[in-house]
Residue, then its C-alpha position, 0 to 999 in steps of 0.5 A: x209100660x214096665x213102669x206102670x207094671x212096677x207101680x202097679x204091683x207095688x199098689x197091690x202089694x200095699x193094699x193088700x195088706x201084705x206090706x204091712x204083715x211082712x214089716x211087723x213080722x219082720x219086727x216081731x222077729x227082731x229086726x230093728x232098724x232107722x232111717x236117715x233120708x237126705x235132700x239137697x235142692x227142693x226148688x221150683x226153678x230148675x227141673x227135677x234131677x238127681x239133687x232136686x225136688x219139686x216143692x209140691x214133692x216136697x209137700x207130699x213127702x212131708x204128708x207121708x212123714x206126717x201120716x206114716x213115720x216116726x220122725x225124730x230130731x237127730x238127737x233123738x235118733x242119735x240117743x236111741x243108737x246110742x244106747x241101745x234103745x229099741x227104736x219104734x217102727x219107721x223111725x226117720x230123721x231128715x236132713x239136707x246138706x248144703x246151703x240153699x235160700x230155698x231151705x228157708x221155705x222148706x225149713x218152714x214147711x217141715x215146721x208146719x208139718x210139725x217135722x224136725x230135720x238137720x240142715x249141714x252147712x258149708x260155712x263158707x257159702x253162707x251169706x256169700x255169692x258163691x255157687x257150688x261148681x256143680x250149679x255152674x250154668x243152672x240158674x242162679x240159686x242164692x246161698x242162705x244168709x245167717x239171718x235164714x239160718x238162725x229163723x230155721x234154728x228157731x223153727x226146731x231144726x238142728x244145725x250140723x255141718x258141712x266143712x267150711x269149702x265143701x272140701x273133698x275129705x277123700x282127698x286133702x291131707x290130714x291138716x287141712x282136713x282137720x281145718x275144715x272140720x274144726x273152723x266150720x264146727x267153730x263158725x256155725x256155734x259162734x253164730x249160732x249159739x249152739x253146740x254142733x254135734x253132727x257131721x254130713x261129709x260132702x259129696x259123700x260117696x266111701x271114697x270122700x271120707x278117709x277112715x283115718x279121718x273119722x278120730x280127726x272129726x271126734x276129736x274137735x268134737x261131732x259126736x256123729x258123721x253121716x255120709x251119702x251112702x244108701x242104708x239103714x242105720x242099725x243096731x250099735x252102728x258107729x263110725x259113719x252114718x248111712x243116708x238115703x237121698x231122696x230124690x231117687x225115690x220120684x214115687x212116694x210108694x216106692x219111697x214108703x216100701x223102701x223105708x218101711x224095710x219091705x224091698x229088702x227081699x228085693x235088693x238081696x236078689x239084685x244083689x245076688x245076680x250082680x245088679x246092685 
């Protein structure tokens, strides 16, 4: 019932037309903002969880990309950050961080959708037999092989990367951590024939990334780091990128009022009597 309540106001407020004053005003006054929205299995062989969506999910978001958003590659996204440049309204770029044989299929779909995105990669996983330890007991879902991953490259995608053993920055010293950042980078442009400017650090919470690490992952070249952390990316932001992970959003309206900027209101009051 409170569902369907939630819902229901929510429809309202779309159709209405409030959502859409309140997100030009918002503009209008000069709150400039982008996206950057994150997936990791979109698969019909297991049941949806908090790293998985239906292909006919999938889909749908990509119709809602289509018909509503702005959806930039990453180096569009990076350039606008970059230099300032004022972003247009509901600016997304899409991404996926690890190494799925579905990402094949999906890669293809957002290409039919006319959407580019950035896949990471762990290349230690690609073309192997391993299995992530969070998959263990699930049924088995392949890895990509090069072969995939170069046909994704060829459809329009960016290829960015995902350290080499999806290792745990939060927690490896200094050497290792350089290793993961550097080989992997290495591996993905000698395969693939292309600079590898950007970085997803795996799991991707604040404790699995070390500040101290960030001048590492400049060093050997990224230009950009993303993590896992909800929030927008906004004006002059640096150091680590925000991303929104989608399967939280199981409603495409509720992913539309969130990323259009029109829950704000919302969060702030959560926030201020301690629920988020």
């Amino acid at each position: 019932m409170r569902s369907f309540a939630r819902a229901t106001i929510c429809a309202l407020y779309k159709y209405s037309g409030l959502m859409a004053l309140q997100e030009r005003i918002a503009y209008w006054s000069g709150r400039r903002f982008m996206s950057v929205v994150l997936f990791h299995r979109v698969t019909d062989a297991i049941p949806e969880d908090d790293l998985t969506v239906s292909t006919e999910w999938f889909k749908s978001f990509c119709e809602l990309m289509r018909d509503r958003f702005n959806v930039v590659p990453m180096t569009q996204l990076y350039r606008m950050l970059n230099k300032g440049q004022t972003p247009p309204m509901r600016t997304v770029a899409i991404t996926f961080d690890d190494c799925y044989r579905d990402y094949v299929a999906a890669a293809r779909t957002l290409a039919h959708y006319k959407l580019p995105a950035t896949f990471f990669m762990p290349t230690g996983y690609v073309g192997t037999d391993h299995v992530f330890p969070w998959d263990a007991g699930l049924k088995r879902m392949p890895n990509l092989p090069w072969s995939d991953i170069r046909e994704m490259q060829s459809l329009g995608h960016e290829i960015g990367s995902h350290t080499v053993t999806h290792a745990d920055l939060g927690v490896i010293p200094a050497a290792k951590a350089r290793r993961e950042l550097a080989d992997s980078k290495k591996t993905l442009e000698d395969r693939l024939q292309r600079p590898v400017r950007w970085f997803a650090y795996p799991f991707g919470g604040k404790e699995n990334f070390r500040p101290e690490y960030l001048p590492l992952a400049q060093e050997v070249g990224y230009e950009a780091c993303f993590s896992a952390v909800s929030g927008f990316v906004q004006p002059q932001m640096r150091g680590i990128l925000p991303r929104d992970a989608m399967p939280y959003f199981r409603s495409l309206l509720h992913l539309e009022l969130h990323l259009s900027g029109c829950l704000d209101w919302w969060y702030n009051a959560k926030r201020r009597v301690g629920l988020l």
